[in-house]
Structure formats: structure tokens, C-alpha cells
N, C-alpha and C positions, 0 to 999 in steps of 0.2 A: 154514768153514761159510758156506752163502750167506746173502745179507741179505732175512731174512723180508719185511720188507714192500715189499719191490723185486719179489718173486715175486705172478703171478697167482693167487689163492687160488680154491680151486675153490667155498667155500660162503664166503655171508657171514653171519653167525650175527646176529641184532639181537635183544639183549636191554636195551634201553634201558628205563629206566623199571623193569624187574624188580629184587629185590632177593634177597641170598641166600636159600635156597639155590640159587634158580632157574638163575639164569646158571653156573654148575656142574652141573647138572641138565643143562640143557639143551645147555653145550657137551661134556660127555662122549657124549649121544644123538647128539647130527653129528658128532662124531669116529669113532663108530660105524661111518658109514657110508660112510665115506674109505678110498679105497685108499693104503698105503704111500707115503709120498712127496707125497699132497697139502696140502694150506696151506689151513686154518681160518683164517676172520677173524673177530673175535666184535666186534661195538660194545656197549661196556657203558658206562655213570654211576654204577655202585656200585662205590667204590673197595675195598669187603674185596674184592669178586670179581679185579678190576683188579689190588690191588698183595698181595693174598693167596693166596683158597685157587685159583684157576684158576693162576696160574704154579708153584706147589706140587706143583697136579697131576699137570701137566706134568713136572715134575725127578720127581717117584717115576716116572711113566710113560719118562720118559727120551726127551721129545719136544722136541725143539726151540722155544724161545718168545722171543719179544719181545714186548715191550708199551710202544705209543708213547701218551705224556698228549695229548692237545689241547686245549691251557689257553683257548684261544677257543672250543672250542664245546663244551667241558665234560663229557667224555666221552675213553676211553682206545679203542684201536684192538690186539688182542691177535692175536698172527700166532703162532699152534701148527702145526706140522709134523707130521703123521702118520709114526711110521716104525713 
């Protein structure tokens, strides 16, 4: 499998500052609108969404995810794969 966040993601989702359910909410709505084979990048600061229900999602939906920390600027960087 390629490496998610090496690829150009077609949408960058910013849900910084939002807290659940929001950034679930709103990253299933732009997933929506992706064709097959595109790359969601979502910036989130709420670690349920980060290291819970958004990669979650993703495993029932059967989409490809990584999800990288950024312990310096305090905020996680989530790369979903539309398939």
C-alpha cells in the first residue's frame, strides 16, 4: 500500500479547534465528495477524533488511514484514502 501522506491529498479538511462529534461529521461530508482513490487530509487537536472514532471509521468503511502526531504543533494530520 502506498504511503498516505507522501500522496497529494486532494482536500485539506481543518477541523482545528472543533471537538466531537464535529470532525467526524464533517470528515465523513468531504469524503462524500471524493472520487475513488482520492486522499483526505483532515488537521484535527481532539485526540478522541485523532486516535478514535475518525480511524474507526475508516476500518468499518475499509479506507485506507494514517494518522501522523505533531508533538510540536500539537495537532495530529489524518490521511484517509477514498476507495
Amino acid at each position: 500500500m502506498a504511503d498516505l501522506k507522501t500522496m497529494e491529498p486532494k482536500e485539506t479538511l481543518d477541523v482545528l479547534g472543533r471537538v466531537c462529534p464535529y470532525p467526524l461529521v464533517l470528515t465523513k461530508k468531504a469524503l462524500q465528495k471524493l472520487e475513488s482513490g482520492d486522499v483526505l487530509k483532515v488537521l484535527t487537536d481532539a485526540p478522541a477524533s485523532a486516535e478514535d472514532t475518525i480511524p474507526r471509521f475508516c476500518e468499518k468503511q475499509g479506507y485506507p488511514v494514517e494518522v501522523v502526531k505533531l508533538e510540536d504543533k500539537g495537532y495530529w494530520e489524518i490521511y484517509i484514502q477514498k476507495k
